[in-house]
Structures are given as structure tokens and as C-alpha cells.
LOTOR-79592 format. One record per residue: residue number from 1; residue in one letter; x, y, z of N, C-alpha, C, CB in turn. Coordinates in nm, 4 decimals, padded with zeros to 6 digits. Each point is the difference from the previous one (the first is absolute). Glycine has a CB too. Layout:
// residues N
(NUM, "A", (X, Y, Z), (X, Y, Z), (X, Y, Z), (X, Y, Z))
...
// end
This chain:
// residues 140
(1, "X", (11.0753, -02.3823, 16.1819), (00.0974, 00.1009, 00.0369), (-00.0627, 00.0966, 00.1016), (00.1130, -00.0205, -00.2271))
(2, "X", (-00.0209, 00.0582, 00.3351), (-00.0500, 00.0738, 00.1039), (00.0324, 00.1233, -00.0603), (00.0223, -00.1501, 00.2017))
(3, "X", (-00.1998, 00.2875, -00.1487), (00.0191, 00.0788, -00.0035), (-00.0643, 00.1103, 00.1105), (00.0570, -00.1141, -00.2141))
(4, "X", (-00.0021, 00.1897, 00.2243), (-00.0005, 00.1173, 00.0915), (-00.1104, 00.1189, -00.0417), (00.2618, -00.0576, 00.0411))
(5, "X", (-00.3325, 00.0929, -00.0296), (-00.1062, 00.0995, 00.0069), (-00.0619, 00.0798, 00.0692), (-00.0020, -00.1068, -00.0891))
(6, "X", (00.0456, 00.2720, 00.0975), (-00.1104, 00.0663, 00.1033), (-00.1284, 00.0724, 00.0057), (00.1764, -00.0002, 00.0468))
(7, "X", (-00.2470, 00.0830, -00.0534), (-00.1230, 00.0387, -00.0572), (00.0074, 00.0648, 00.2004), (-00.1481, -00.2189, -00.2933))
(8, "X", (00.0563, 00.3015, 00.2306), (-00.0425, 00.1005, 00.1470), (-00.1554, 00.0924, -00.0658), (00.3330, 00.0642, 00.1168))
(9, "X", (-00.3784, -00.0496, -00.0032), (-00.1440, 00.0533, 00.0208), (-00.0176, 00.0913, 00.1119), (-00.0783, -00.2021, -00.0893))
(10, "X", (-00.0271, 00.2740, 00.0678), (00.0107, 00.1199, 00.1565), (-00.1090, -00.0010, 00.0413), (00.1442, 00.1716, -00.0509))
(11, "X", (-00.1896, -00.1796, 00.1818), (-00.1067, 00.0179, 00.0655), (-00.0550, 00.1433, 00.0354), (00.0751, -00.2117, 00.0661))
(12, "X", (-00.1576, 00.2339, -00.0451), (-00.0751, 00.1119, 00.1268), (-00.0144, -00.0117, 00.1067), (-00.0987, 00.0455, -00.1070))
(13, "X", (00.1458, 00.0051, 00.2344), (-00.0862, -00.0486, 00.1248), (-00.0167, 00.0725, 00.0735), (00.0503, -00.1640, -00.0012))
(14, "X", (-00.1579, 00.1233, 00.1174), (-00.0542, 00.1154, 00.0725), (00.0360, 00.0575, 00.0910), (-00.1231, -00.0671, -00.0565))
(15, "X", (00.2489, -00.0561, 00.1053), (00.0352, 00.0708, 00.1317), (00.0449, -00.0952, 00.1341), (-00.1776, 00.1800, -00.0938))
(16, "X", (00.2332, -00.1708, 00.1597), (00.0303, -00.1217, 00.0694), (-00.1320, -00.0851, 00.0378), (00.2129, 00.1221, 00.0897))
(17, "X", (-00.1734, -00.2466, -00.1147), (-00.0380, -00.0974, 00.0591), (-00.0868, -00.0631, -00.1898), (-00.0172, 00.1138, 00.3613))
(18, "X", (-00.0052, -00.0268, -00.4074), (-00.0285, -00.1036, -00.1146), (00.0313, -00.0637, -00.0724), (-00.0657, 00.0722, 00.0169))
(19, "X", (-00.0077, -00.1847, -00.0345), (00.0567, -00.1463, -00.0500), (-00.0958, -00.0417, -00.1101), (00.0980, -00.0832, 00.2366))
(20, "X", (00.0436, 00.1055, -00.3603), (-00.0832, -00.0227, -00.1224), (00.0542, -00.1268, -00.0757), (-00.0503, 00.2578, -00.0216))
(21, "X", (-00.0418, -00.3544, 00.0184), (00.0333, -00.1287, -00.1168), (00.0622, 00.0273, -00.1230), (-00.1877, -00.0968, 00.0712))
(22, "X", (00.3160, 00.0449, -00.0668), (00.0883, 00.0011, -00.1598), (00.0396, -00.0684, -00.0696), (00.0532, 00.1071, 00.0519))
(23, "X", (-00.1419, -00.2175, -00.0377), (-00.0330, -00.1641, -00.0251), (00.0084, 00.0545, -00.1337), (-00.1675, -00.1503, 00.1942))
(24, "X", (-00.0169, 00.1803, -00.2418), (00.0027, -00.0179, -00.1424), (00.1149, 00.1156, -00.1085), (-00.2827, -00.0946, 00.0725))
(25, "X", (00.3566, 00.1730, -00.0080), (00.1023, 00.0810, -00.0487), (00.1254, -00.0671, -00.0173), (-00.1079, 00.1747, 00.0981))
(26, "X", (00.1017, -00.2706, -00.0088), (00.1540, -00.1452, -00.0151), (-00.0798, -00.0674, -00.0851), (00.1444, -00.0622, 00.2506))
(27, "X", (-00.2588, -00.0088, -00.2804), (-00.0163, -00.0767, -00.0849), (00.0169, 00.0787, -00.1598), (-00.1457, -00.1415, 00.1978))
(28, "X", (00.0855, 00.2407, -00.1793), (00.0019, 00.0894, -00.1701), (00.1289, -00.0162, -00.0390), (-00.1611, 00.2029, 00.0308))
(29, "X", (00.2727, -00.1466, 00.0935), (00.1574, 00.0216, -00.0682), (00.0285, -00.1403, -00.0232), (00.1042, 00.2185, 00.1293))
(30, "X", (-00.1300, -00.3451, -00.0241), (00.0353, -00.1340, -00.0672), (-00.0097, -00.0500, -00.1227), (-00.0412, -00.0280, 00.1689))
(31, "X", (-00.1101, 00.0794, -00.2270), (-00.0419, -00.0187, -00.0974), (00.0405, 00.0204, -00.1322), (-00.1123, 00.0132, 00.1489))
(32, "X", (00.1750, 00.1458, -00.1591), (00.0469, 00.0775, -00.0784), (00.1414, -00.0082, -00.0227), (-00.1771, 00.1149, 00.0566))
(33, "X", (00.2498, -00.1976, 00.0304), (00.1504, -00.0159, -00.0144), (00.0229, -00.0914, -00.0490), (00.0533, 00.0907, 00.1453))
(34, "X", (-00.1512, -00.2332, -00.1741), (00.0287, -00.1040, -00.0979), (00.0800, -00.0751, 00.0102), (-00.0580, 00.1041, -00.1074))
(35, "X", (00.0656, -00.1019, 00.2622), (00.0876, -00.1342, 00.0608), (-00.0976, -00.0511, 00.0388), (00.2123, 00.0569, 00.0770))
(36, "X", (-00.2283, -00.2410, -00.0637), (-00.0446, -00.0334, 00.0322), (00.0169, -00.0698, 00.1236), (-00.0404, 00.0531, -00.1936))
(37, "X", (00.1341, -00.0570, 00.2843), (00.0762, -00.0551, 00.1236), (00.1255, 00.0783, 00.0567), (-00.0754, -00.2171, -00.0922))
(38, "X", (00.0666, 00.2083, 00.2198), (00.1137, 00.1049, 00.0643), (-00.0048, -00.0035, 00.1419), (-00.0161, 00.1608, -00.1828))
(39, "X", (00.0641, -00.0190, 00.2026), (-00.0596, 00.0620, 00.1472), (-00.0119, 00.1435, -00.0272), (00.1174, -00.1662, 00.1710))
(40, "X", (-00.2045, 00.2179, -00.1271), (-00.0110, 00.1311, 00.0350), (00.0235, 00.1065, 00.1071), (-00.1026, -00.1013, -00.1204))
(41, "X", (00.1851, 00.2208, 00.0985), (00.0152, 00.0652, 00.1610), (-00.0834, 00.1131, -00.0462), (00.2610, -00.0631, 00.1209))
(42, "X", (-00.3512, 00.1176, 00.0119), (-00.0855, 00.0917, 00.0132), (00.0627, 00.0635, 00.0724), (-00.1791, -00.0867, -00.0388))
(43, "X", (00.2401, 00.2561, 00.0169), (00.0281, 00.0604, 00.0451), (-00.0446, 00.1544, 00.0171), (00.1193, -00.1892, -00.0417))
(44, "X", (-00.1539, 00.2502, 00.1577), (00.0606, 00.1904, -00.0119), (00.1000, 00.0173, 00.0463), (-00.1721, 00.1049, 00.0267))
(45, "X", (00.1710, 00.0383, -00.0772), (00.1139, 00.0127, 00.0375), (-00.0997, 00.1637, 00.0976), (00.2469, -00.1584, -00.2451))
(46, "X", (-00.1159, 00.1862, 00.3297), (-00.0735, 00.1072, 00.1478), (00.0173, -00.0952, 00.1091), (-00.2187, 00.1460, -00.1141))
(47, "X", (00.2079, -00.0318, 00.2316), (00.0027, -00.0812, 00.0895), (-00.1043, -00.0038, 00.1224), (00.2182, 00.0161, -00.0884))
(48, "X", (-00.3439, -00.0010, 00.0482), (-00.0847, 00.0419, 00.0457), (-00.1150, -00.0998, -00.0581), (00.1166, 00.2368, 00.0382))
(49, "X", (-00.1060, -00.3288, -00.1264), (-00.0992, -00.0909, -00.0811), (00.0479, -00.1242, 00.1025), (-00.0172, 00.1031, -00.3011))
(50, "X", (-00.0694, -00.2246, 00.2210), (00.0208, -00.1304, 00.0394), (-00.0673, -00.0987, -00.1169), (00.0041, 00.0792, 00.2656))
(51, "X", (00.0907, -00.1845, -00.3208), (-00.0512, -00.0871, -00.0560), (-00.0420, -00.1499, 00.0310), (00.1003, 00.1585, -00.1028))
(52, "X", (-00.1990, -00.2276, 00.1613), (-00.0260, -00.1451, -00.0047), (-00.1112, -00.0188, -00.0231), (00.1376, -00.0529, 00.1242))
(53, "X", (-00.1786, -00.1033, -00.0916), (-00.1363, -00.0375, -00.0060), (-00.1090, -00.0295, 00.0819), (00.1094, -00.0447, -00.1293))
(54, "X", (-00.2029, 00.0207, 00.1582), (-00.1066, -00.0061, 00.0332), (-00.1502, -00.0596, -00.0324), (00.1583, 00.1376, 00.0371))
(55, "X", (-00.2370, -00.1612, 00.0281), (-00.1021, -00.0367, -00.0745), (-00.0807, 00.1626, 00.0027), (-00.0036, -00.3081, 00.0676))
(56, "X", (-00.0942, 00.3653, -00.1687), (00.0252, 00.1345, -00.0408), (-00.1894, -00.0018, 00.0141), (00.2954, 00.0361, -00.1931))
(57, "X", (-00.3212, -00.0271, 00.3159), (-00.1614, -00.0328, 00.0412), (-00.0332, 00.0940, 00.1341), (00.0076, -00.2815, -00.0885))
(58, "X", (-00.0940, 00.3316, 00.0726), (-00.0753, 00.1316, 00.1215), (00.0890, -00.0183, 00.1417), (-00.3016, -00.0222, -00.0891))
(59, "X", (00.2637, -00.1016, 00.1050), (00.0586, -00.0355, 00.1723), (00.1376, 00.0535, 00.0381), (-00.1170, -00.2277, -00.0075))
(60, "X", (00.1965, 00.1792, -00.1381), (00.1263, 00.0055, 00.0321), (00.0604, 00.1371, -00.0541), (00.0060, -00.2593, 00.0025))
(61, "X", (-00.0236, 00.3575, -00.0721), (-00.0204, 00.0842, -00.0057), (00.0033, 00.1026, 00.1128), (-00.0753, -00.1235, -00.1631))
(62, "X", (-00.0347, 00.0800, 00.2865), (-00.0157, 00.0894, 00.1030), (00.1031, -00.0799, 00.1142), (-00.2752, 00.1015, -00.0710))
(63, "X", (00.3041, -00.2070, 00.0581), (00.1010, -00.0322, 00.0774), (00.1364, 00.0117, -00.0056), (-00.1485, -00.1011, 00.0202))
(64, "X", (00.2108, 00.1196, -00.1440), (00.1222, 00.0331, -00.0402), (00.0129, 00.1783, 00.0742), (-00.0064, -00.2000, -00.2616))
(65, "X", (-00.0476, 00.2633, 00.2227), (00.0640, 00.1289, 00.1058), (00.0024, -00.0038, 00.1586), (-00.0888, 00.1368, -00.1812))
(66, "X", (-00.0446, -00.2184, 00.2265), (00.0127, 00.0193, 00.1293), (00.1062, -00.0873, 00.0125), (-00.2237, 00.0664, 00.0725))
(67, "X", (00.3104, -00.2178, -00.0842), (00.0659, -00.0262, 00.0610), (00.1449, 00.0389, -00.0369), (-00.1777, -00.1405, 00.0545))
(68, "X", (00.1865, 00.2458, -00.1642), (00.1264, 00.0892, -00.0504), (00.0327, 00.0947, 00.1360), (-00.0771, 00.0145, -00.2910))
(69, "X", (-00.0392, 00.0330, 00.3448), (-00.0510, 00.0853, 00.1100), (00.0553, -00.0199, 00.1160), (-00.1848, 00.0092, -00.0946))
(70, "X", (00.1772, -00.1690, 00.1071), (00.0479, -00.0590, 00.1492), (00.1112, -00.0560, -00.0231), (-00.2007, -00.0503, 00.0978))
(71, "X", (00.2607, 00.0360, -00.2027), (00.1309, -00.0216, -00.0379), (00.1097, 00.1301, 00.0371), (-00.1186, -00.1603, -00.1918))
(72, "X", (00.0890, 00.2348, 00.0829), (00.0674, 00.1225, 00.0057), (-00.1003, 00.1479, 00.0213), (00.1826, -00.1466, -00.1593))
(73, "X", (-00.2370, 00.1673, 00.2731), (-00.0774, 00.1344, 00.0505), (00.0342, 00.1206, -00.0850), (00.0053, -00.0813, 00.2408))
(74, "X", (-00.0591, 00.1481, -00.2675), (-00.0252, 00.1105, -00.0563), (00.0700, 00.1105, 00.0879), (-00.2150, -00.0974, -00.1059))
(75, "X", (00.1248, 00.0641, 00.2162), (00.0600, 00.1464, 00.0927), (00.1359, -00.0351, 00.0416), (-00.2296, 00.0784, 00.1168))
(76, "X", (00.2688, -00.1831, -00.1258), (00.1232, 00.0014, 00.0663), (00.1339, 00.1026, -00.0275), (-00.0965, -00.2288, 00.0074))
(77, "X", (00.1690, 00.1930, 00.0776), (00.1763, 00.1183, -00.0190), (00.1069, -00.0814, -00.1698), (00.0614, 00.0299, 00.4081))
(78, "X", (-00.1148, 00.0598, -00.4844), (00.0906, -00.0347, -00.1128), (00.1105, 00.1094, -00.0378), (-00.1983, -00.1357, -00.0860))
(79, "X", (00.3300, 00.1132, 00.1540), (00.1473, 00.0928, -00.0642), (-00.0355, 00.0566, -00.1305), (00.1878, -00.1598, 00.0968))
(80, "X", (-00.2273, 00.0738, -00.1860), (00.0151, -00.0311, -00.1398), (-00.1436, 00.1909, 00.0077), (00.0757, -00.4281, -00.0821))
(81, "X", (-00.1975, 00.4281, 00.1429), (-00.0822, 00.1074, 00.0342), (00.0626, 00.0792, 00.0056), (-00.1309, -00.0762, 00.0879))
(82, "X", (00.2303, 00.0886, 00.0296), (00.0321, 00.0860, 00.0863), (00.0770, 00.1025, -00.0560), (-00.0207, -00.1583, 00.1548))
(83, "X", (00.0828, 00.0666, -00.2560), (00.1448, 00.0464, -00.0602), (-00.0877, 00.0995, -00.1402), (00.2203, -00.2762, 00.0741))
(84, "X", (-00.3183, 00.2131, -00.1491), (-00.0649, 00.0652, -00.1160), (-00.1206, 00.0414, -00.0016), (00.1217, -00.1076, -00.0936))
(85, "X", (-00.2069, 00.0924, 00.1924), (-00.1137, 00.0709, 00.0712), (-00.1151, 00.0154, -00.0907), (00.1567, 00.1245, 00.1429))
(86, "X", (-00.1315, -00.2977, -00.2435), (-00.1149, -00.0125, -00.0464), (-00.1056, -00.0994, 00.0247), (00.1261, 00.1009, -00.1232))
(87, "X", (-00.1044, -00.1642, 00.2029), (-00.1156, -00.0428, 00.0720), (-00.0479, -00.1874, -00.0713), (-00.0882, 00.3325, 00.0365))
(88, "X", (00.2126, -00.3698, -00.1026), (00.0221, -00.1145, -00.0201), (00.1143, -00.1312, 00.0067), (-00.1436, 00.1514, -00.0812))
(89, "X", (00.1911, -00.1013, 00.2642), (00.0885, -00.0996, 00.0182), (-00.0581, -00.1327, -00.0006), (00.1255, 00.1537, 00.1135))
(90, "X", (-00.2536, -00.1898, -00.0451), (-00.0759, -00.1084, -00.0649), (-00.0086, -00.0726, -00.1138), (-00.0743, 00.0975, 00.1119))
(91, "X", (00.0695, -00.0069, -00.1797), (-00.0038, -00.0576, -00.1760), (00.1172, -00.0697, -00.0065), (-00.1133, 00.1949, -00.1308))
(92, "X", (00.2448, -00.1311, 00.1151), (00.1136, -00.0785, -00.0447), (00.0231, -00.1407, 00.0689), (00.0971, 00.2238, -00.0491))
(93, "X", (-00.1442, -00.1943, 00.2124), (-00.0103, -00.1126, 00.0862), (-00.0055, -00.1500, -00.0613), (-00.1130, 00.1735, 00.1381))
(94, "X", (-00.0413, -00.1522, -00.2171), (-00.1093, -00.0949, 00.0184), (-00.0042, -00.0102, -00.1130), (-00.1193, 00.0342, 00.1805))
(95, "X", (00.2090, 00.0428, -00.3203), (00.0222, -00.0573, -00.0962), (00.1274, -00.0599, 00.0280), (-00.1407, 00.1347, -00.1325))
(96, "X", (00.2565, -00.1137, 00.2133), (00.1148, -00.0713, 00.0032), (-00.0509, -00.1543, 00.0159), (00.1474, 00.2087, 00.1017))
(97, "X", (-00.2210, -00.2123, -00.0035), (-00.0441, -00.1632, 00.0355), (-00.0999, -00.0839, -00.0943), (00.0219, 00.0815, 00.2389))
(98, "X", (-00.0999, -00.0231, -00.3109), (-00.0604, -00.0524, -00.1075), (00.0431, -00.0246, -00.0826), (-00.1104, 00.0642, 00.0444))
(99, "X", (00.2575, 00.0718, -00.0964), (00.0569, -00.0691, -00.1334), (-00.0348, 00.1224, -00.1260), (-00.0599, -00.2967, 00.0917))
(100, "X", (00.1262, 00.2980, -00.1724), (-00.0326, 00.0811, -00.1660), (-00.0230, -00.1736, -00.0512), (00.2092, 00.3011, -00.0593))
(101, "X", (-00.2240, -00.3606, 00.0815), (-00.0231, -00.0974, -00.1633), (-00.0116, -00.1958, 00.0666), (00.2289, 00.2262, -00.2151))
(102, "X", (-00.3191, -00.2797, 00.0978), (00.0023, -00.1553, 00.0264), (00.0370, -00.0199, -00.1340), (-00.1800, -00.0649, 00.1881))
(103, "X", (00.2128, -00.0815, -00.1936), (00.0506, -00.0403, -00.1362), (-00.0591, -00.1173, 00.0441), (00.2233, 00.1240, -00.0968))
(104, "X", (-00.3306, -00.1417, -00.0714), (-00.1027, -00.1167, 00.0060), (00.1052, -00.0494, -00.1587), (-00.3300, 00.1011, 00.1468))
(105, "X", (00.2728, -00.2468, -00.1246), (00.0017, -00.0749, -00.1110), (-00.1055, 00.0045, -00.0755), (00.1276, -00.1185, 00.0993))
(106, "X", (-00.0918, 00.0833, -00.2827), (-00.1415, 00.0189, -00.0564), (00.0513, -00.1594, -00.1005), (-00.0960, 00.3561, -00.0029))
(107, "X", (-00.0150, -00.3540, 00.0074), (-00.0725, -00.1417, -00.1177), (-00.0775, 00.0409, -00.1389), (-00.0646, -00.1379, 00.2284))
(108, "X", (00.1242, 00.0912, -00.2881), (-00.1616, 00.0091, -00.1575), (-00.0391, 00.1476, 00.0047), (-00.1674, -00.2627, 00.0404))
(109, "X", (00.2741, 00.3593, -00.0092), (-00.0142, 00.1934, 00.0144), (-00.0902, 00.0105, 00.0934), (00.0265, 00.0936, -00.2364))
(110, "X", (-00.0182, -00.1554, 00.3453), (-00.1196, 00.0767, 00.1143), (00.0823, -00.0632, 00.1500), (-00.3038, -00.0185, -00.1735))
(111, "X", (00.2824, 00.0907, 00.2354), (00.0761, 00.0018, 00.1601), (-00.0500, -00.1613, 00.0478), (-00.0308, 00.3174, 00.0882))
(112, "X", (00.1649, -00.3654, -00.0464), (-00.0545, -00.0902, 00.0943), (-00.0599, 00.0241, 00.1850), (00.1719, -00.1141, -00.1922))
(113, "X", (-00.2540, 00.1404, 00.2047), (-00.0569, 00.0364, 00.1199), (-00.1169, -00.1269, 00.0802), (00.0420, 00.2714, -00.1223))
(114, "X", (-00.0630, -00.1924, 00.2234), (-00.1120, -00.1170, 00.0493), (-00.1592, 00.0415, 00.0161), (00.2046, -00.0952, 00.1388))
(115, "X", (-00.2846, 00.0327, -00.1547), (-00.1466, 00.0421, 00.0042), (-00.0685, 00.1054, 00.0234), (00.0191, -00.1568, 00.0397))
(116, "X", (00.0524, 00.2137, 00.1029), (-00.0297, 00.1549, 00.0060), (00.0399, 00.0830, 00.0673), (-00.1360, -00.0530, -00.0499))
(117, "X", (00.3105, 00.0461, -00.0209), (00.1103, 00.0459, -00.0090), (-00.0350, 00.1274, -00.1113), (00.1397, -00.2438, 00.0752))
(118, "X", (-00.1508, 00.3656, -00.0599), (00.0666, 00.0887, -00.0913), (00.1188, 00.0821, 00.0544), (-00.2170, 00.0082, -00.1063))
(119, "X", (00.2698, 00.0775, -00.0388), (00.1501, 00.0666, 00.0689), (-00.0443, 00.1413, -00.0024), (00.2112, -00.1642, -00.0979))
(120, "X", (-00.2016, 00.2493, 00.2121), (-00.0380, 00.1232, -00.0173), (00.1204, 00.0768, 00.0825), (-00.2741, -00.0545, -00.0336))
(121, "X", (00.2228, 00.1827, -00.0467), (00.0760, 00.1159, 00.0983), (-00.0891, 00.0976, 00.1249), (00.1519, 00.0218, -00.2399))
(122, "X", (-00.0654, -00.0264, 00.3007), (-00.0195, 00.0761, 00.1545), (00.0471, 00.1472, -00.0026), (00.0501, -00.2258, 00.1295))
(123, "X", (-00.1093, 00.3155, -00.1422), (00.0480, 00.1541, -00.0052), (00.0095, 00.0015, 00.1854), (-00.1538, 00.1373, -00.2806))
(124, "X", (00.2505, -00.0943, 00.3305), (00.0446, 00.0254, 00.1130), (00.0138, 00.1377, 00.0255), (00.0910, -00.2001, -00.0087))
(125, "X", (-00.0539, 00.3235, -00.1180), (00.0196, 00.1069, 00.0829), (-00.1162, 00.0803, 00.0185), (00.2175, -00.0049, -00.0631))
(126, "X", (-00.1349, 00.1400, 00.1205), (-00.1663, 00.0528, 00.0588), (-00.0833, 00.0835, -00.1301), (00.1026, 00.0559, 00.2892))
(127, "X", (-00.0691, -00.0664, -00.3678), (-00.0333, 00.0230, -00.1405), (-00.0203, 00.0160, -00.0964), (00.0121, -00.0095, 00.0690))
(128, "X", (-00.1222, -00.0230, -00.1943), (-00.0548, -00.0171, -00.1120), (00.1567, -00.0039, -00.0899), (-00.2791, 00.1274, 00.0580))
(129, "X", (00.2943, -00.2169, -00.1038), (00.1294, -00.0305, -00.0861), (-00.0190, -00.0322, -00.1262), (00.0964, -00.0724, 00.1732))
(130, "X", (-00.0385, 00.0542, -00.2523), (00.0369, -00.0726, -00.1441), (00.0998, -00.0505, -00.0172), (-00.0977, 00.1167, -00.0867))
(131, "X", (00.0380, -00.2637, 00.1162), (00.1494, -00.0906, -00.0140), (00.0637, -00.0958, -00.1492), (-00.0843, -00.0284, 00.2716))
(132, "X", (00.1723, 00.0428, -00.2382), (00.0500, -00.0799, -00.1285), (00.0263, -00.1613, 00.0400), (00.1273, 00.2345, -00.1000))
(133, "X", (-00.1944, -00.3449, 00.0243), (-00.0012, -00.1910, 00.0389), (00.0914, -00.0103, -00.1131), (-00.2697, -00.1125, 00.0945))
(134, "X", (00.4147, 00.0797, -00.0408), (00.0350, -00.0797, -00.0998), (-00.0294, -00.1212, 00.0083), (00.1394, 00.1260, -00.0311))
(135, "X", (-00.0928, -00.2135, -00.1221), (-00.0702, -00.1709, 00.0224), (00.1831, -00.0652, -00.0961), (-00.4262, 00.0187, -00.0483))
(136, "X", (00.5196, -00.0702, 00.1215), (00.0849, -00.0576, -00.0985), (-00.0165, -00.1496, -00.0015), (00.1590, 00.1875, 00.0259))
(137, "X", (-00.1586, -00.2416, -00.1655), (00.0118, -00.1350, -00.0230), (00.0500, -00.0881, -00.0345), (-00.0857, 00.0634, 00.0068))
(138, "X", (00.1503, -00.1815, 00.0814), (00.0898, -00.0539, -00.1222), (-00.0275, -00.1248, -00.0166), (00.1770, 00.1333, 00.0302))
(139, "X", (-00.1844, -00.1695, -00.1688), (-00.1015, -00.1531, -00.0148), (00.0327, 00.0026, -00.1653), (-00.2557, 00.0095, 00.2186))
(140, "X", (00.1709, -00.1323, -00.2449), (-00.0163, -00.0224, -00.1480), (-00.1151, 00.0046, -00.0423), (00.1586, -00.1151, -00.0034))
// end
């Protein structure tokens, strides 16, 4: 019998551009919900975060902001600034295109992913937040 389950957790973060692994925080809630097969959606909610995956290693780390950078510039002309003159039309930008959330499949209560694939969050605004991950599941 299919069932539906949500569970949520909150982070700390420092501030734009950090990127924190929430791998083993999806596996705990997988764990603890006692389904053993499904899918999972990883979500925040804001609009200033970003949820996907990555492989979650030094290199990439320092490469994920710079090419956020050359994607969507910092200094550039943001309305969205102009209009609230806080200094994160960027953020919403570059979380619009990344996304609030992935939805992984899980097996035997643990994410189906690939070798070195983890799912993390991206803090985008210009600062130090506390976010709320929801995780809903629906499986057996």
C-alpha cells in the first residue's frame, strides 16, 4: 500500500554561495520513514535557495560560484534590486534557474544516486540564513 510522508530539517548557512551536502540528512529521513521504495522530493521553500546535485568535492565547490558568476553577474542591473534595494536580485535569479528541489528515487531506504552524485543545497542570498529542507515521500 502506497504511502505519503513528510519530515523536514533546517540548516545554517553562511551566506551566499554556500554549498552544503544533504545527502546524509535525505538518507536519515529515508531511513526513519520506513518505507522501503518510492521517490523522494527535496525541497525549500524561499526564493533565494537552490536544490540539486552534484559531486560534493573541493574542486567543485570553488567552481560552482564562479560559473553562477558568469551565468548570472552579481553587479549586474536587477529591477527586482532596484525596486527593494537589497542587494539580491542575483539570488532569486540563479535560484530561479537551479530550482527549490530534485526528486530522487530510493531503494532498500537509501537514495538511488550515482557514485559521486550527492544532493545538496546552494544558499544564494546575500545572507547567513536558516533554512527549512523539506523531504516528501511516497513509496512503500
Amino acid at each position: 500500500m502506497m504511502a505519503v510522508l513528510g519530515i523536514d530539517f533546517e540548516i545554517k548557512t553562511k551566506g551566499e554561495n554556500h554549498i552544503i551536502n544533504i545527502t546524509a540528512d535525505v538518507e536519515k529521513m529515508l531511513l526513519e520513514s520506513g518505507l522501503k521504495e518510492g521517490i523522494a522530493c527535496v525541497f525549500v521553500g524561499g526564493s533565494t535557495g537552490a536544490i540539486t546535485t552534484m559531486e560534493f568535492e573541493p574542486g567543485l565547490l570553488e567552481d560552482m560560484p564562479v560559473a553562477l558568476e558568469r551565468l548570472v553577474p552579481k553587479r549586474g542591473e536587477f529591477k527586482h534590486h532596484l525596486r527593494w534595494n537589497d542587494g539580491n536580485g542575483h539570488s532569486h535569479v540563479r535560484a530561479a534557474i537551479l530550482g527549490p528541489s530534485v526528486t530522487v528515487p530510493f531503494r532498500n531506504c537509501q537514495p538511488v544516486l550515482g557514485t559521486w552524485q550527492q544532493i545538496i543545497f546552494i544558499e544564494l542570498d546575500v545572507k547567513p540564513r536558516t533554512r527549512t529542507i523539506y523531504v516528501q515521500m511516497v513509496g512503500e
